[in-house]
HTML snippet that shows the backbone in 3Dmol.js (N, CA, C, O; Angstrom):
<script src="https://3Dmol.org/build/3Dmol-min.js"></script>
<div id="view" style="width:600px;height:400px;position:relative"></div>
<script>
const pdb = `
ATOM      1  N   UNK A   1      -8.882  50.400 -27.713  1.00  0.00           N
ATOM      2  CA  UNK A   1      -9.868  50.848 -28.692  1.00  0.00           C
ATOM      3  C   UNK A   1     -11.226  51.026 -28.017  1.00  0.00           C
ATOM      4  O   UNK A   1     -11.702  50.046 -27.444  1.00  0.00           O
ATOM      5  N   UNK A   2     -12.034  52.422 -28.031  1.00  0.00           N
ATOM      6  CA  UNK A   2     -13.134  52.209 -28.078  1.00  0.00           C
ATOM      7  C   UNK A   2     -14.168  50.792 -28.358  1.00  0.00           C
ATOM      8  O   UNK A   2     -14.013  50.060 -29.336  1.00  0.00           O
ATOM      9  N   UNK A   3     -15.170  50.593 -27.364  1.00  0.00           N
ATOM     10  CA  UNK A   3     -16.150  49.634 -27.818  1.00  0.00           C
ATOM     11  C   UNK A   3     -17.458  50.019 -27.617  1.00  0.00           C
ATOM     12  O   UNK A   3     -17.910  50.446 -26.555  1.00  0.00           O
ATOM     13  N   UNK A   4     -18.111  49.852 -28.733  1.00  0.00           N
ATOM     14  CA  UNK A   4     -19.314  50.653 -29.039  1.00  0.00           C
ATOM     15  C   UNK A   4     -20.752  49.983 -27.912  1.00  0.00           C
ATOM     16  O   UNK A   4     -21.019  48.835 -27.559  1.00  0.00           O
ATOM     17  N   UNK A   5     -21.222  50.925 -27.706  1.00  0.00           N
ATOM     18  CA  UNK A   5     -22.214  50.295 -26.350  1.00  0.00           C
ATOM     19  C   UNK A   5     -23.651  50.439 -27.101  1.00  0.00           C
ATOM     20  O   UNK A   5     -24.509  49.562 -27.003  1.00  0.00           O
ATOM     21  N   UNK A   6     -23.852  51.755 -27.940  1.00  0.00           N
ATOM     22  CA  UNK A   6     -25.472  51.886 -28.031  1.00  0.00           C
ATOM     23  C   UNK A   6     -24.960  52.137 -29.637  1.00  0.00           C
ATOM     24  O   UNK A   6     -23.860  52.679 -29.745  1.00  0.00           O
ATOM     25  N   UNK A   7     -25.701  51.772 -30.929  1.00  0.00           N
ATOM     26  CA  UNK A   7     -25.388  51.890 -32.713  1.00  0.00           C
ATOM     27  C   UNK A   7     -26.676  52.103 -32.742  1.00  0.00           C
ATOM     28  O   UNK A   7     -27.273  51.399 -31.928  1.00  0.00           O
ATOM     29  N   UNK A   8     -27.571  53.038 -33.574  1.00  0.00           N
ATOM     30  CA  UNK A   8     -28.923  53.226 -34.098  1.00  0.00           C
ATOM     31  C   UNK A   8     -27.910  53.065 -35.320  1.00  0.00           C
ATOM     32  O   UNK A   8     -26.761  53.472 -35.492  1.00  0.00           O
ATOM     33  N   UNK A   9     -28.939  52.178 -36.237  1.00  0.00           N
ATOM     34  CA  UNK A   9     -29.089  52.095 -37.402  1.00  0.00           C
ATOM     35  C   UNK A   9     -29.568  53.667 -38.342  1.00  0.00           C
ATOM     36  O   UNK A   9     -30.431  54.472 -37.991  1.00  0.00           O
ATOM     37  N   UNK A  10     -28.861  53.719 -39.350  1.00  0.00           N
ATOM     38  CA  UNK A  10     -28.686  55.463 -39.948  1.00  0.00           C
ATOM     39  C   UNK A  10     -30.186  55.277 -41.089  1.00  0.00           C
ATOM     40  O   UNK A  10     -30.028  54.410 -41.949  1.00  0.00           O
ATOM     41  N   UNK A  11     -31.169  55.814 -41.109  1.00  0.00           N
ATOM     42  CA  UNK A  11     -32.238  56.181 -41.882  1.00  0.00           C
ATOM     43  C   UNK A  11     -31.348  56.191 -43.654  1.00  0.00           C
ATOM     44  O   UNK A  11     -30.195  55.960 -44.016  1.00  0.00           O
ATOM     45  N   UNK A  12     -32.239  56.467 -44.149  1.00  0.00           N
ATOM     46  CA  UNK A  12     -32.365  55.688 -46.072  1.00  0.00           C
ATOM     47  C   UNK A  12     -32.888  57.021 -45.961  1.00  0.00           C
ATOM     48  O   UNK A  12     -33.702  57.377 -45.109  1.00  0.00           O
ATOM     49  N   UNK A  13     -32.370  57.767 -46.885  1.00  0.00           N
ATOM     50  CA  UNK A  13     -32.833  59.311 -47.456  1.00  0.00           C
ATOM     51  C   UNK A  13     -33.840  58.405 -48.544  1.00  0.00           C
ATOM     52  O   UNK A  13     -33.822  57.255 -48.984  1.00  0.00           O
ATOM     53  N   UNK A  14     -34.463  59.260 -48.660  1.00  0.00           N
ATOM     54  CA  UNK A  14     -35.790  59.140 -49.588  1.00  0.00           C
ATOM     55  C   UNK A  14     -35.107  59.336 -51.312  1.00  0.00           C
ATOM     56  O   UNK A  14     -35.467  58.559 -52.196  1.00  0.00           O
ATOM     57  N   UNK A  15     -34.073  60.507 -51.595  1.00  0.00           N
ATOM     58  CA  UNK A  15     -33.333  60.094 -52.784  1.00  0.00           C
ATOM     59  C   UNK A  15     -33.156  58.713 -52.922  1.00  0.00           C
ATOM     60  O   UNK A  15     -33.950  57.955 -53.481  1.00  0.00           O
ATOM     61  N   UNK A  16     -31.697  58.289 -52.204  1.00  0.00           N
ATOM     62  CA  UNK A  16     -31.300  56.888 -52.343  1.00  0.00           C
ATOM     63  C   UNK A  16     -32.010  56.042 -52.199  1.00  0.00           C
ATOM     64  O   UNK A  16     -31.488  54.961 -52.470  1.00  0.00           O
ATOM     65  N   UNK A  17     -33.492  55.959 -51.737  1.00  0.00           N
ATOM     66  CA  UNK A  17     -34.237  54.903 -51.962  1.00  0.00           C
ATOM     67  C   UNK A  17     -35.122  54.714 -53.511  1.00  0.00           C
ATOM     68  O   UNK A  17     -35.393  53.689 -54.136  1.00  0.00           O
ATOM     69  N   UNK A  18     -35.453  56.305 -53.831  1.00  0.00           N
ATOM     70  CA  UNK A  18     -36.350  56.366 -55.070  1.00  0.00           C
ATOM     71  C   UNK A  18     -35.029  55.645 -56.117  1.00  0.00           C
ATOM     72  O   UNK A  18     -35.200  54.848 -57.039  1.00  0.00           O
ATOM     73  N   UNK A  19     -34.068  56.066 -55.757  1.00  0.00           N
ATOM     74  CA  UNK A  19     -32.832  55.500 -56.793  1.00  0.00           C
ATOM     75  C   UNK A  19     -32.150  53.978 -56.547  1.00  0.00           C
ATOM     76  O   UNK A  19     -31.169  53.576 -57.174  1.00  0.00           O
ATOM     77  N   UNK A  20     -32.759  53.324 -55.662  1.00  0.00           N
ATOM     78  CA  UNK A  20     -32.366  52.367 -54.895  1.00  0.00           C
ATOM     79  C   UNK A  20     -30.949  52.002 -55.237  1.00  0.00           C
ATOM     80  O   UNK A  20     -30.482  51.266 -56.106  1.00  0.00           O
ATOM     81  N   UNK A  21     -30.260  52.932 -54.042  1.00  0.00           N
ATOM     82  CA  UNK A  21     -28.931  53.312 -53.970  1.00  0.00           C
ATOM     83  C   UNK A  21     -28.000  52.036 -52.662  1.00  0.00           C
ATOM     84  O   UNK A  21     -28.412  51.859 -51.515  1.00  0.00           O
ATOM     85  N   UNK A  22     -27.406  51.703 -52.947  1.00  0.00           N
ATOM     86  CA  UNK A  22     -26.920  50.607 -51.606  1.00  0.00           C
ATOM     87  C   UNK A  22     -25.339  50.979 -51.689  1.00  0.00           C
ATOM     88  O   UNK A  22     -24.946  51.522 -52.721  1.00  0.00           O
ATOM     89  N   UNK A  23     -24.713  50.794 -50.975  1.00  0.00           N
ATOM     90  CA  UNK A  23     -23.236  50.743 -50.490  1.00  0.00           C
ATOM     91  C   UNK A  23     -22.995  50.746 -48.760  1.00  0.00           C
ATOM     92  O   UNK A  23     -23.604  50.253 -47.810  1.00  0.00           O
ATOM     93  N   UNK A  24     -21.540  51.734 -48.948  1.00  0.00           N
ATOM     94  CA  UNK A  24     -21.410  51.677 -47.814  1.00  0.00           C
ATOM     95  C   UNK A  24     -20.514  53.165 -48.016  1.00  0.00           C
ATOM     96  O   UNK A  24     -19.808  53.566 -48.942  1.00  0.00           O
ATOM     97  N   UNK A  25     -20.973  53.882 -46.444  1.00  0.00           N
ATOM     98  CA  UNK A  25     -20.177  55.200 -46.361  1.00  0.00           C
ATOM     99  C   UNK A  25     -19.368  54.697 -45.053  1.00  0.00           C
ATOM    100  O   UNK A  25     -19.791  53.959 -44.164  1.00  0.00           O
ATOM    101  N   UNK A  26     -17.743  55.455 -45.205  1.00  0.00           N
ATOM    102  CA  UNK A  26     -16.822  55.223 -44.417  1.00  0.00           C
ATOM    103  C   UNK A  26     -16.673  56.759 -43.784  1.00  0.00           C
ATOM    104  O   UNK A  26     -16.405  57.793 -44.396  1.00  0.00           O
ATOM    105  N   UNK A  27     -16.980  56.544 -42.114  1.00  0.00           N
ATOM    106  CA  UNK A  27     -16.365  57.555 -41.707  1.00  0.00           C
ATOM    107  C   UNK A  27     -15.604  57.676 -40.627  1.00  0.00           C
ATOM    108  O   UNK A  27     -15.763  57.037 -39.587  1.00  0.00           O
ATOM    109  N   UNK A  28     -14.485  58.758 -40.904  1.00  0.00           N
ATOM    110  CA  UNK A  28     -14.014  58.690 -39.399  1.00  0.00           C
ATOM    111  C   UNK A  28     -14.335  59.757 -38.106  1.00  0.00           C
ATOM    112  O   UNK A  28     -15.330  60.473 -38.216  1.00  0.00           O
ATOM    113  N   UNK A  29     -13.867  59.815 -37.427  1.00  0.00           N
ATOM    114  CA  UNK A  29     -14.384  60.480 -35.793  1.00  0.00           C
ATOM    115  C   UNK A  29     -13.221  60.238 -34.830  1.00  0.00           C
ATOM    116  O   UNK A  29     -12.296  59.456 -35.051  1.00  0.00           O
ATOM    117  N   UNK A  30     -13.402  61.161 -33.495  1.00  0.00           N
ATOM    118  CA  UNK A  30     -13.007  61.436 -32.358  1.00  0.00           C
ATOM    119  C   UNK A  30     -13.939  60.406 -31.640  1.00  0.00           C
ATOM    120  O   UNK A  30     -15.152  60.434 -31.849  1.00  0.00           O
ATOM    121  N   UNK A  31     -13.319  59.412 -30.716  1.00  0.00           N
ATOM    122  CA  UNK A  31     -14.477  58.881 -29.721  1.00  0.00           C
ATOM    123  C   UNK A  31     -13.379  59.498 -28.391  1.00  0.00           C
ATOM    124  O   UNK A  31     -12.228  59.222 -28.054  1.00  0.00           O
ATOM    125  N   UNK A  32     -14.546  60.563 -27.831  1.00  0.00           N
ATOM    126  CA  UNK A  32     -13.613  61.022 -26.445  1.00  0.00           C
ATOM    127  C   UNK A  32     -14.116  60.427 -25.332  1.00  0.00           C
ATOM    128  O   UNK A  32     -15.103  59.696 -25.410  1.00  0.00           O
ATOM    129  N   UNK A  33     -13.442  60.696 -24.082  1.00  0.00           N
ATOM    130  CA  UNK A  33     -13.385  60.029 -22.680  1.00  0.00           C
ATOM    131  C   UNK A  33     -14.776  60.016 -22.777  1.00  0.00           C
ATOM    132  O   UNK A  33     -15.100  58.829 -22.817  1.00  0.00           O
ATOM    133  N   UNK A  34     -15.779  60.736 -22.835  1.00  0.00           N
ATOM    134  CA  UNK A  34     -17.059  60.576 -22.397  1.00  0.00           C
ATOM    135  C   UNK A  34     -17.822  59.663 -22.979  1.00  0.00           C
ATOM    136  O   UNK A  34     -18.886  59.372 -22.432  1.00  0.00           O
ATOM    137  N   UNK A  35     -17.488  59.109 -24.044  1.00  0.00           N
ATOM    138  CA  UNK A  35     -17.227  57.854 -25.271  1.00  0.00           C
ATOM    139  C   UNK A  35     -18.436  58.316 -25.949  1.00  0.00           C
ATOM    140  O   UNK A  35     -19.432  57.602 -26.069  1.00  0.00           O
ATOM    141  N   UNK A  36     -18.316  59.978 -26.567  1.00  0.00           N
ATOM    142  CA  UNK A  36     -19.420  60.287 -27.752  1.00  0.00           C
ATOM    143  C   UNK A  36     -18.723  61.109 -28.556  1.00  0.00           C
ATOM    144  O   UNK A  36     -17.988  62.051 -28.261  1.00  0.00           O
ATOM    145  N   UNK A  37     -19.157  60.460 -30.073  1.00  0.00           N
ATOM    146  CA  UNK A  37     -18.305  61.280 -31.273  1.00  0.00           C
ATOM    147  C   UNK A  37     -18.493  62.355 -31.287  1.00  0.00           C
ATOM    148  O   UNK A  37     -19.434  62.967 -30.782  1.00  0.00           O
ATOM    149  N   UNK A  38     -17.423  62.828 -32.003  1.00  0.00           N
ATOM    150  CA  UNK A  38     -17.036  64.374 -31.985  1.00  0.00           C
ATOM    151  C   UNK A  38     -15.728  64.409 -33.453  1.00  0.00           C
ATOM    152  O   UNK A  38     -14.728  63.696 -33.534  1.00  0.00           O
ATOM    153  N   UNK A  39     -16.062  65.174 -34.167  1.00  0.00           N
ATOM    154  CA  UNK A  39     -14.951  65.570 -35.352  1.00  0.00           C
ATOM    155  C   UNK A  39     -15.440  64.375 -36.473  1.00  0.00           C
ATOM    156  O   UNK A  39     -14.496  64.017 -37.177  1.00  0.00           O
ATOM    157  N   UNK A  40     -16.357  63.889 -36.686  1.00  0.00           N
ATOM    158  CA  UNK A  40     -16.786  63.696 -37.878  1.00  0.00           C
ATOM    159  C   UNK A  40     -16.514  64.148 -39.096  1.00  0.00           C
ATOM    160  O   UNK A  40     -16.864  65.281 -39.426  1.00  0.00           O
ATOM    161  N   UNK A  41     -15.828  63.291 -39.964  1.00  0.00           N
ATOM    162  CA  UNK A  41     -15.525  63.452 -41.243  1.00  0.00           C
ATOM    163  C   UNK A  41     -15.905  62.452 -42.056  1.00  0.00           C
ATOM    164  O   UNK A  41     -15.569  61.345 -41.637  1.00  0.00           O
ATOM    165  N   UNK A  42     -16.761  62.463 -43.543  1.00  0.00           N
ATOM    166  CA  UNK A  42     -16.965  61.142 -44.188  1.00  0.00           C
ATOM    167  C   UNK A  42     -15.439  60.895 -45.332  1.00  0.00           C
ATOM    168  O   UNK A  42     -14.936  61.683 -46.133  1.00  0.00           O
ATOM    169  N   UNK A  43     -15.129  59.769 -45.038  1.00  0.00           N
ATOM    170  CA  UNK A  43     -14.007  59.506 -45.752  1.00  0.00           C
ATOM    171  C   UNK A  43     -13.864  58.774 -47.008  1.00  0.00           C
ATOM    172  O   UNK A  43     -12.872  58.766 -47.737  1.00  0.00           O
ATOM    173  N   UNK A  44     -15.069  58.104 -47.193  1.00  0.00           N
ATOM    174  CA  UNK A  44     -15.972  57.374 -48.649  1.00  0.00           C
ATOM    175  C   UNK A  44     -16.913  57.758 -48.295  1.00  0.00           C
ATOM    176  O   UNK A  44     -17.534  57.224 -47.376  1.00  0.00           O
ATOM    177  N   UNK A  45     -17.383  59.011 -49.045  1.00  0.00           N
ATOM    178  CA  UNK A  45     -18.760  59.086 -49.537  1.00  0.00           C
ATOM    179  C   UNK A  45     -19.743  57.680 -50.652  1.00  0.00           C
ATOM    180  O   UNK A  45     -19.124  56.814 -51.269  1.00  0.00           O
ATOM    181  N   UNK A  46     -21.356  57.793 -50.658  1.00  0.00           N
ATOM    182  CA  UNK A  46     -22.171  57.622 -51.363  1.00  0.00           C
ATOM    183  C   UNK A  46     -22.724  58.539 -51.905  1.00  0.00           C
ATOM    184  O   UNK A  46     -22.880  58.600 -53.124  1.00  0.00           O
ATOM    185  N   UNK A  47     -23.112  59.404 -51.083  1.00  0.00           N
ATOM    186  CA  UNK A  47     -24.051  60.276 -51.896  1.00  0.00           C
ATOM    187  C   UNK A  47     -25.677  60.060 -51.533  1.00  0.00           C
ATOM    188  O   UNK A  47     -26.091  59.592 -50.472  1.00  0.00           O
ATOM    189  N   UNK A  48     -26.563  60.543 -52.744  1.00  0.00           N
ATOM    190  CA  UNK A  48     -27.613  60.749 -52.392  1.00  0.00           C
ATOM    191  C   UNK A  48     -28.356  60.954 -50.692  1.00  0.00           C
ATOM    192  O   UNK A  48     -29.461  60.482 -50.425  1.00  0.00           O
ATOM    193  N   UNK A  49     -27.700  61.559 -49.908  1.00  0.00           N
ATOM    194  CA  UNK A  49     -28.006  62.115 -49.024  1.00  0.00           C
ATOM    195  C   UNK A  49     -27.581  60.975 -47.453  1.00  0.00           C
ATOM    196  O   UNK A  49     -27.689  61.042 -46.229  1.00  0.00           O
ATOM    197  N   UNK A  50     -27.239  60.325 -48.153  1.00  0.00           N
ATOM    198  CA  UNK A  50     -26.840  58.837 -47.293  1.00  0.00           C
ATOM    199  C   UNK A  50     -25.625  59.252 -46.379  1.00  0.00           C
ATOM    200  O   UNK A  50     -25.554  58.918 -45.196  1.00  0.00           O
ATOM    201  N   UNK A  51     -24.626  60.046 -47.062  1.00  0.00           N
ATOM    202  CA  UNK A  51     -23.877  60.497 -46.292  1.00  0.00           C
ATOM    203  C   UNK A  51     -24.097  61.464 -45.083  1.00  0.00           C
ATOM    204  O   UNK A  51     -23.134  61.620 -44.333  1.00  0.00           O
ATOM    205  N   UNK A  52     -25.284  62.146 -44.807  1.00  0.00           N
ATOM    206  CA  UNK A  52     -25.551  62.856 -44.318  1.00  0.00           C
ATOM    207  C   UNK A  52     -26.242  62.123 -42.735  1.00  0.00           C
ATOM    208  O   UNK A  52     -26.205  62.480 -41.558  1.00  0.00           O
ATOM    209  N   UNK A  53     -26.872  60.900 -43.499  1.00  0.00           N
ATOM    210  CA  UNK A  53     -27.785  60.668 -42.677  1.00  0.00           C
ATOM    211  C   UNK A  53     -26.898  59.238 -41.983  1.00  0.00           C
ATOM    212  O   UNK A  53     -27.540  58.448 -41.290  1.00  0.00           O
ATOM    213  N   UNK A  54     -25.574  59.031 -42.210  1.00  0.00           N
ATOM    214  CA  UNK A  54     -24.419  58.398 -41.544  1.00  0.00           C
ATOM    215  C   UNK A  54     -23.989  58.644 -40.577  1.00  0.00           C
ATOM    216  O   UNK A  54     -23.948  57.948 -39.562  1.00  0.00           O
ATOM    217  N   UNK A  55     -23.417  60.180 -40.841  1.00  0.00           N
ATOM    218  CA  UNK A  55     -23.056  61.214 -39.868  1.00  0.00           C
ATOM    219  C   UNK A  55     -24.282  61.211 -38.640  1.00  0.00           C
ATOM    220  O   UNK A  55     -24.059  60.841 -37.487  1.00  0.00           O
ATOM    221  N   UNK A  56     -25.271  61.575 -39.007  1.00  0.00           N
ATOM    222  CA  UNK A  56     -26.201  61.979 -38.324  1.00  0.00           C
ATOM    223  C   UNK A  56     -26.323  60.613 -37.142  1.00  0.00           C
ATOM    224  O   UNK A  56     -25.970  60.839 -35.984  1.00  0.00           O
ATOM    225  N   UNK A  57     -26.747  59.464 -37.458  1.00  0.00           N
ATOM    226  CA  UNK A  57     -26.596  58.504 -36.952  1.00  0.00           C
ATOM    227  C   UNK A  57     -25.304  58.368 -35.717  1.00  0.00           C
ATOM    228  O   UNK A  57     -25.377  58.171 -34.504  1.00  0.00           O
ATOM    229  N   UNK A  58     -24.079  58.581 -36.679  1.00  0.00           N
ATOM    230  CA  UNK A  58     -23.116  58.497 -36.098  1.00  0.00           C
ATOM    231  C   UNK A  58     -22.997  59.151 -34.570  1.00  0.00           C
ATOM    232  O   UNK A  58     -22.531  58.662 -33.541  1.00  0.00           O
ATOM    233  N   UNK A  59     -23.441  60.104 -34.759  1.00  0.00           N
ATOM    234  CA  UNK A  59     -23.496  61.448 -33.984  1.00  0.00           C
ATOM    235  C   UNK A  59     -24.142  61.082 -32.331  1.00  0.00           C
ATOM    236  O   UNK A  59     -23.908  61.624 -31.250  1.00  0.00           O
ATOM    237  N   UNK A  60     -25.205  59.707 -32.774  1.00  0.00           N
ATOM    238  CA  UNK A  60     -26.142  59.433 -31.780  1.00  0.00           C
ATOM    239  C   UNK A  60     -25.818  58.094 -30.807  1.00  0.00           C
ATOM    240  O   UNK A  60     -26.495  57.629 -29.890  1.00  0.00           O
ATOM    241  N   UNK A  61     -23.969  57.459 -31.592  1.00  0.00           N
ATOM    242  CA  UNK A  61     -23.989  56.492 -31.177  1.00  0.00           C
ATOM    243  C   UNK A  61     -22.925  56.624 -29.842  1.00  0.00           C
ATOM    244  O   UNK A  61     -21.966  57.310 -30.197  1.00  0.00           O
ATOM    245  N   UNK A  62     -22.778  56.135 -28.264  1.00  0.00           N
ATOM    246  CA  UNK A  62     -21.837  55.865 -27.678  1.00  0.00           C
ATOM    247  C   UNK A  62     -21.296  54.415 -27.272  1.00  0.00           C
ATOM    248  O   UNK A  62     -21.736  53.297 -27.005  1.00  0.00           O
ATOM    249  N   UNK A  63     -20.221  55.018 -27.373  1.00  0.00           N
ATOM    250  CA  UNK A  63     -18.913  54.127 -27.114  1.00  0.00           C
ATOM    251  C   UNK A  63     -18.831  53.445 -25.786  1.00  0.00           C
ATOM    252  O   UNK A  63     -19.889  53.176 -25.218  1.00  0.00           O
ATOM    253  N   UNK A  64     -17.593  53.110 -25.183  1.00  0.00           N
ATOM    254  CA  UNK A  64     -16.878  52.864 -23.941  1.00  0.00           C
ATOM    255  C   UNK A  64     -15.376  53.032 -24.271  1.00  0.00           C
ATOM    256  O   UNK A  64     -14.530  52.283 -24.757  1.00  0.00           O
ATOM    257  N   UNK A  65     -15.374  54.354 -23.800  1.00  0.00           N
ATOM    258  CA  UNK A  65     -13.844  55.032 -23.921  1.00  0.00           C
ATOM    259  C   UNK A  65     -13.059  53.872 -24.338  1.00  0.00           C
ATOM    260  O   UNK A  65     -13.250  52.740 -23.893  1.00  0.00           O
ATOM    261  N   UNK A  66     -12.088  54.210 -25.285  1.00  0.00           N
ATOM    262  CA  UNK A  66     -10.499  53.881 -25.473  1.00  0.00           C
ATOM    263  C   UNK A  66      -9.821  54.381 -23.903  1.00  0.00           C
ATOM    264  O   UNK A  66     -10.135  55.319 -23.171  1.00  0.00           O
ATOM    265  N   UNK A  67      -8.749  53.296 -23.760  1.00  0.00           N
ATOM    266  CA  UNK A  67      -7.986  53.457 -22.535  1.00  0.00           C
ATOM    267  C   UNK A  67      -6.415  53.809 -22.777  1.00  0.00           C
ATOM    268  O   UNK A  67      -5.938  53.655 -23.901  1.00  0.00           O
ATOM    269  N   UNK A  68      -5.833  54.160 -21.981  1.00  0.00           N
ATOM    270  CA  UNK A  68      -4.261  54.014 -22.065  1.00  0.00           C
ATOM    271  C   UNK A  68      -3.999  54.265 -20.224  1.00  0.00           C
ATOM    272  O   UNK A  68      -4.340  55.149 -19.437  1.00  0.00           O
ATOM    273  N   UNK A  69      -3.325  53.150 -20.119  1.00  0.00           N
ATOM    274  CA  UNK A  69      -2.685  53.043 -18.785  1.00  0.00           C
ATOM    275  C   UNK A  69      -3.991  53.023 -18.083  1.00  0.00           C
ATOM    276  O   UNK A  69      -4.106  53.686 -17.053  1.00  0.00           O
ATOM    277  N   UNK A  70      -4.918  52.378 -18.505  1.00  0.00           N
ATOM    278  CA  UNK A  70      -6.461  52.314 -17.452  1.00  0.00           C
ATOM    279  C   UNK A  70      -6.840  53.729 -17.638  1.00  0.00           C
ATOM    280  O   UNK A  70      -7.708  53.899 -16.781  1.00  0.00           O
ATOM    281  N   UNK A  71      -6.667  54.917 -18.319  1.00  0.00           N
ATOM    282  CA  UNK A  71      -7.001  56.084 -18.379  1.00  0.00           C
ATOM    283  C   UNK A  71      -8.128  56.261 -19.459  1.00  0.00           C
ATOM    284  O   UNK A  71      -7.850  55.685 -20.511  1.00  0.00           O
ATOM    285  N   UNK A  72      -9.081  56.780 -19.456  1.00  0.00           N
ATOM    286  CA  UNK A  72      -9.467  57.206 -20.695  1.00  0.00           C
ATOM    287  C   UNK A  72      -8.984  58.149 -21.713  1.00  0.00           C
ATOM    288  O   UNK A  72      -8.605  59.254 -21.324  1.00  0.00           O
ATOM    289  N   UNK A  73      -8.951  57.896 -22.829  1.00  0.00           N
ATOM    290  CA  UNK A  73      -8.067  58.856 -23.797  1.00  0.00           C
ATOM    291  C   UNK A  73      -9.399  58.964 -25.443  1.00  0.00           C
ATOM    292  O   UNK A  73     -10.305  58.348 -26.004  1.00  0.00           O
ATOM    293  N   UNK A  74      -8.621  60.158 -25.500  1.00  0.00           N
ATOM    294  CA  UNK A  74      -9.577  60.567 -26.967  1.00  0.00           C
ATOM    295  C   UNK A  74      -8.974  59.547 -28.190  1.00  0.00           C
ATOM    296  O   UNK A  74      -7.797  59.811 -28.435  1.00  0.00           O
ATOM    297  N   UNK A  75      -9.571  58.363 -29.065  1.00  0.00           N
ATOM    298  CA  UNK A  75      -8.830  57.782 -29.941  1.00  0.00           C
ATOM    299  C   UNK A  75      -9.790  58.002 -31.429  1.00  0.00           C
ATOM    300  O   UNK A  75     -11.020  57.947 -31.426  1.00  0.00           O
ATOM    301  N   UNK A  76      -9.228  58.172 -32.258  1.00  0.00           N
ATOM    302  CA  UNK A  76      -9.463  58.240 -33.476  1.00  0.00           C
ATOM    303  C   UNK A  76     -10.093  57.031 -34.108  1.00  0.00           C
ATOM    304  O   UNK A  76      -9.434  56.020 -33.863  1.00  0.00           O
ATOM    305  N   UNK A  77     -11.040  56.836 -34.761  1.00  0.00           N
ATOM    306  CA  UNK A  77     -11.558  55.419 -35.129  1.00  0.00           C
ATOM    307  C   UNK A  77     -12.365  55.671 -36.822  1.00  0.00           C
ATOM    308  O   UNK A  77     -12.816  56.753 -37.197  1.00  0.00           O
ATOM    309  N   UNK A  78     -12.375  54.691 -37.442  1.00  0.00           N
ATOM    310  CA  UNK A  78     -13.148  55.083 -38.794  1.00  0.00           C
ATOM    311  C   UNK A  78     -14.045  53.616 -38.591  1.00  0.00           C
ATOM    312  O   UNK A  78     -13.649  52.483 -38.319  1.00  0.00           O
ATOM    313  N   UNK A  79     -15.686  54.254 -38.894  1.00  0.00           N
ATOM    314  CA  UNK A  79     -16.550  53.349 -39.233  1.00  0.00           C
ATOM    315  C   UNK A  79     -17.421  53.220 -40.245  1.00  0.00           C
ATOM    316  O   UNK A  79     -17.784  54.218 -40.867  1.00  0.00           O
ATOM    317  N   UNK A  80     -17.967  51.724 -40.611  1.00  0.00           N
ATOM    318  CA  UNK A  80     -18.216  51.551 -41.775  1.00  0.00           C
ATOM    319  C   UNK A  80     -19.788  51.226 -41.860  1.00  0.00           C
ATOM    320  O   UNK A  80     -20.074  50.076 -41.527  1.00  0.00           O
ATOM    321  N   UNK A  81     -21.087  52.235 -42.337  1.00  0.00           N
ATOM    322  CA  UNK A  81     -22.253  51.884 -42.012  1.00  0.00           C
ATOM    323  C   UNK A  81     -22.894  51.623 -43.351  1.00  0.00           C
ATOM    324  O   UNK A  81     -23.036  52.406 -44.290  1.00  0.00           O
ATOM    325  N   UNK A  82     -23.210  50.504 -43.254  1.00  0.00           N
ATOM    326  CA  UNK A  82     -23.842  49.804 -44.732  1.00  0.00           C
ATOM    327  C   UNK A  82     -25.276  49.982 -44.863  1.00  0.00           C
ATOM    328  O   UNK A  82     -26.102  49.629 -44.021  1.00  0.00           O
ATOM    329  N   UNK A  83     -25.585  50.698 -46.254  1.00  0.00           N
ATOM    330  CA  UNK A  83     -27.259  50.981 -46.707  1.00  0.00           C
ATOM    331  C   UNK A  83     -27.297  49.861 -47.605  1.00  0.00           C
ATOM    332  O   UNK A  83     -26.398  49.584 -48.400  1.00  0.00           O
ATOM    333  N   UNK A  84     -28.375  49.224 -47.451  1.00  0.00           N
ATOM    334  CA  UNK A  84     -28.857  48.325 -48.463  1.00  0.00           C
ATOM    335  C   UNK A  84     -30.694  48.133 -48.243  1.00  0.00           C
ATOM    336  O   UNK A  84     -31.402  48.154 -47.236  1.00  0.00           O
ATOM    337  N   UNK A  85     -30.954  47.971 -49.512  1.00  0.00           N
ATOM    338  CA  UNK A  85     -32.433  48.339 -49.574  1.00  0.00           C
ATOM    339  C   UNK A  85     -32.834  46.690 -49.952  1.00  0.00           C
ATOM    340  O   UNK A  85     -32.505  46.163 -51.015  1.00  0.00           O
ATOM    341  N   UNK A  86     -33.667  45.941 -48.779  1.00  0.00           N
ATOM    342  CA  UNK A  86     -34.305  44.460 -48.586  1.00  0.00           C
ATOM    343  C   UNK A  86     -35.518  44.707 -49.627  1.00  0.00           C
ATOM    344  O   UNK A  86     -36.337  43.815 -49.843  1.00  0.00           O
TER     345      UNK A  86
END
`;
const viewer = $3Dmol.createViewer("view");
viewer.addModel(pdb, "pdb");
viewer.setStyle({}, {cartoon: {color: "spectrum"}});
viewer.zoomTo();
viewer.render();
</script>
C-alpha cells in the first residue's frame, strides 16, 4: 500500500462555513509509481463546495509508491478527509 509522505489539509469553502457544514468526503484515486494522485473520483460527496476543495487538496498530496515484488506499481486507494468547523 501506498504511504502518504506530504497531506495539506483541504481549505473550508466559504459556503460550508456560512452554513457551518462538517462531515466527511470519501474519495478514491490512482497513487502511481511517482507516488502522485491521478484519477480522482469523490465517492461520498458533502457538498457545499467541500467536495471540490478535497479533490483539490488531494491533488497536492504525495505518497511513497505501493510496491509489488520491491517494484513500484500503480494501486488504487480511497481517502477519507474530514471538515469540521472548531
Amino acid at each position: 500500500m501506498p504511504r502518504p509522505i506530504f497531506t495539506p489539509d483541504p481549505e473550508y469553502s466559504d459556503k460550508a462555513r456560512k452554513k457551518k457544514i462538517h462531515g466527511t468526503v470519501i474519495l478514491e484515486c490512482v497513487v502511481g509509481i511517482d507516488g502522485h494522485t491521478q484519477d480522482i473520483h469523490v465517492s461520498q460527496p458533502l457538498g457545499y463546495g467541500l467536495d471540490e476543495q478535497a479533490t483539490k487538496a488531494l491533488l497536492n498530496w504525495t505518497f511513497e509508491a505501493g510496491t509489488k515484488d520491491k517494484q513500484p506499481v500503480p494501486v488504487t486507494i480511497k481517502v477519507e478527509m474530514d471538515f469540521r468547523l472548531y
